[in-house]
C-alpha positions as CSV (number, residue, x, y, z in Angstrom):
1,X,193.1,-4.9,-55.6
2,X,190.9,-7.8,-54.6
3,X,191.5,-11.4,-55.4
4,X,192.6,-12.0,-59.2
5,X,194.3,-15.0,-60.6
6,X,197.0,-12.8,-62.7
7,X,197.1,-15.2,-65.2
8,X,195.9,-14.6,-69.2
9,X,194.1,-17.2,-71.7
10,X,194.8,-16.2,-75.3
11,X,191.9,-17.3,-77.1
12,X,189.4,-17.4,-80.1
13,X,186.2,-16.0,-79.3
14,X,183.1,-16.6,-81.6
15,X,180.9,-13.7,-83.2
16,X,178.3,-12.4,-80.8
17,X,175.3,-10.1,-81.2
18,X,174.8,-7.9,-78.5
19,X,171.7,-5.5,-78.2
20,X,172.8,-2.6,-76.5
21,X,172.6,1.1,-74.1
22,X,175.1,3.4,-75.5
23,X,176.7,6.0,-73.6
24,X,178.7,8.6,-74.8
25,X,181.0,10.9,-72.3
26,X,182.6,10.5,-69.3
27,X,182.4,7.0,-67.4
28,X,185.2,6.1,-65.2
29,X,184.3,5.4,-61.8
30,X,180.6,6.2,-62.2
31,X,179.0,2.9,-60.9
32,X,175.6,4.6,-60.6
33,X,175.6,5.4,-64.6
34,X,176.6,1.4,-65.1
35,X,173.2,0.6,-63.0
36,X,171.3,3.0,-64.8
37,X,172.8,1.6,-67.8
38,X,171.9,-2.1,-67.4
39,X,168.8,-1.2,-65.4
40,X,167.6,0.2,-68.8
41,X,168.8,-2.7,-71.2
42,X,167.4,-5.1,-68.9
43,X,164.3,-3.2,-68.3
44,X,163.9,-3.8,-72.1
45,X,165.6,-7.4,-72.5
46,X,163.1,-8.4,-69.2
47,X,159.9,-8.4,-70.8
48,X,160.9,-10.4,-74.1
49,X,162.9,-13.2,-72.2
50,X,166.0,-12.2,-73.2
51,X,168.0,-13.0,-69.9
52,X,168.1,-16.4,-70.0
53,X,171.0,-18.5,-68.6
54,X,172.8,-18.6,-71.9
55,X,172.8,-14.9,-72.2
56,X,176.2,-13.0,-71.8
57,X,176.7,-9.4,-69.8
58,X,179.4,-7.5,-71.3
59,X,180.1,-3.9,-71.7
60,X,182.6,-2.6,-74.3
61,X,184.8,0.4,-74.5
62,X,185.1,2.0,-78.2
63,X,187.7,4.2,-77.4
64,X,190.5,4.6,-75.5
65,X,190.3,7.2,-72.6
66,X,194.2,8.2,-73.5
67,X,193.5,9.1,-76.5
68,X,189.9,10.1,-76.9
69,X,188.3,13.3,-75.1
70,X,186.4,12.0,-71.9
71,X,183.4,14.2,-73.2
72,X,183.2,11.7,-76.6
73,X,184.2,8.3,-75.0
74,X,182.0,5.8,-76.2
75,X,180.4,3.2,-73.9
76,X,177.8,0.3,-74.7
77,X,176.2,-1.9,-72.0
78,X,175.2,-4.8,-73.7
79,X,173.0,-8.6,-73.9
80,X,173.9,-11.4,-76.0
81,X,170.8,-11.5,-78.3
82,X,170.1,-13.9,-81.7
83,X,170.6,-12.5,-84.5
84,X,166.7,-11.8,-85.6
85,X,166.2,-9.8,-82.3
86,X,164.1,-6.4,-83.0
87,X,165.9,-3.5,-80.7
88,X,164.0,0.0,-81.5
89,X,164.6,3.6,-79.2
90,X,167.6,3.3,-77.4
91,X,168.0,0.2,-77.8
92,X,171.1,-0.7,-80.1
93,X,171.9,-3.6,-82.0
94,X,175.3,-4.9,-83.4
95,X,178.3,-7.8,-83.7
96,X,181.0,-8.1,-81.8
97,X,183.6,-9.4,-84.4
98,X,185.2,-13.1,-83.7
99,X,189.1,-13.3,-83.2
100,X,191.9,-13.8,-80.8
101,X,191.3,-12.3,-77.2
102,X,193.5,-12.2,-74.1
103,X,191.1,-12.8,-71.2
104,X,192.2,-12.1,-67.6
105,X,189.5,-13.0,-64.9
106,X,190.0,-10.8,-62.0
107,X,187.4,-10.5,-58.8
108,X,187.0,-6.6,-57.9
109,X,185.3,-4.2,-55.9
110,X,183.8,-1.4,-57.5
111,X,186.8,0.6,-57.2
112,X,189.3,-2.3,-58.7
113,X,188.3,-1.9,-62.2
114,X,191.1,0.3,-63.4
115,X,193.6,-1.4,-61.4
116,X,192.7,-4.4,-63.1
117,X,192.6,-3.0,-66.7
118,X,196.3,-1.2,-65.6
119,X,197.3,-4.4,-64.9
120,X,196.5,-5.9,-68.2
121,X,198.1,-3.2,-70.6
122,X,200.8,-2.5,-68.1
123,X,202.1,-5.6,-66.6
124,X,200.5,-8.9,-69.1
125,X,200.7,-6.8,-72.2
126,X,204.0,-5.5,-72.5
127,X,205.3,-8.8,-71.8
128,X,203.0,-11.0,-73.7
129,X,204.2,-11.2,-77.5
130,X,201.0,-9.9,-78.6
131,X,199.6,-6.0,-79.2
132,X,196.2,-4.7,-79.3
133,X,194.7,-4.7,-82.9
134,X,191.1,-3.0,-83.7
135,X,188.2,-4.6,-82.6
136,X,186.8,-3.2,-79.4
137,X,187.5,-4.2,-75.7
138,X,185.1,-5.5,-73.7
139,X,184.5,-6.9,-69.8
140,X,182.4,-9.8,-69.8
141,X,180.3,-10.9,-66.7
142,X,180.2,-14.6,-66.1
143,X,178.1,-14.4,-62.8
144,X,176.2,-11.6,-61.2
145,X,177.9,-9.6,-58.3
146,X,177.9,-10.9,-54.8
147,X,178.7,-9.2,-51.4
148,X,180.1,-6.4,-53.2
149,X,182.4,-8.4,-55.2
150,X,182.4,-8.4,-59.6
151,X,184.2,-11.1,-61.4
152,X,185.0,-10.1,-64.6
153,X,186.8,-11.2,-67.8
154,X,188.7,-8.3,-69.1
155,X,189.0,-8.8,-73.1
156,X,191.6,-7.5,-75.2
157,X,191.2,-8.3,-79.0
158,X,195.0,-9.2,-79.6
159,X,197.2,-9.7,-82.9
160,X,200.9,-11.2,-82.8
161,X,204.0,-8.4,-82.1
């Protein structure tokens, strides 16, 4: 894996409302279907001035690839948006709930992604005191990509053992 700080903030997280792309089947690994992902939200979000520097990039799973079939694993790309925003087509709109989230920053290559998430559930999880509860995962994007290189917050809504 690339750099990564291996260390975990446990933290509240306000209520955000995301416009969103929604995919639904297989997704692991495929970075061309993330670009053509976000190149469609943002070919939307572009022309109303949505991606401003207060905006937030996050994508969240809905399911978990252990459990669910890869053919109906759900995937949204998503923009924070206010709350009035119109979305129509395939454009989604919806909240992300507030709550307690573990977030691990890692910096990745394309590639580094699962090792990262495997890292989380396998290694900080365990370990931590605290267990998934049953608000979606997400990855949130603090900066845009550069020389290859993602850094990402990997959020894990969390409850107390």
């Amino acid at each position: 894996m690339s750099t990564q700080q291996k260390t975990v903030e446990v933290r509240e997280l306000p209520e955000m409302t995301v416009a969103y792309v929604r995919h639904i089947g297989p997704y692991k690994g495929d970075a061309a279907l993330f670009a053509k992902l976000y190149g469609r939200l943002c070919g939307w979000a572009g022309p109303r001035n949505l991606i401003g520097k207060d905006a937030k990039f996050i994508t969240i799973y809905h399911d978990n690839p252990d459990i669910t079939e890869e053919n109906r694993l759900r995937v949204s790309v998503c923009l924070t948006v206010a709350l009035a925003t119109e979305v129509s087509g395939e454009i989604g709109k919806m909240t992300v709930p507030s709550g307690k989230y573990a977030l691990s920053r890692f910096t990745v290559r394309e590639d580094g992604f699962q090792e990262a998430w495997d890292w989380v559930y396998g290694t900080w999880l365990p370990q931590s005191g605290y267990q998934p509860d049953d608000r979606p995962c997400f990855e949130y994007f603090p900066e845009e990509p550069r020389d290859g290189l993602y850094t990402v917050d990997i959020c894990v809504p969390v409850k107390p053992l």
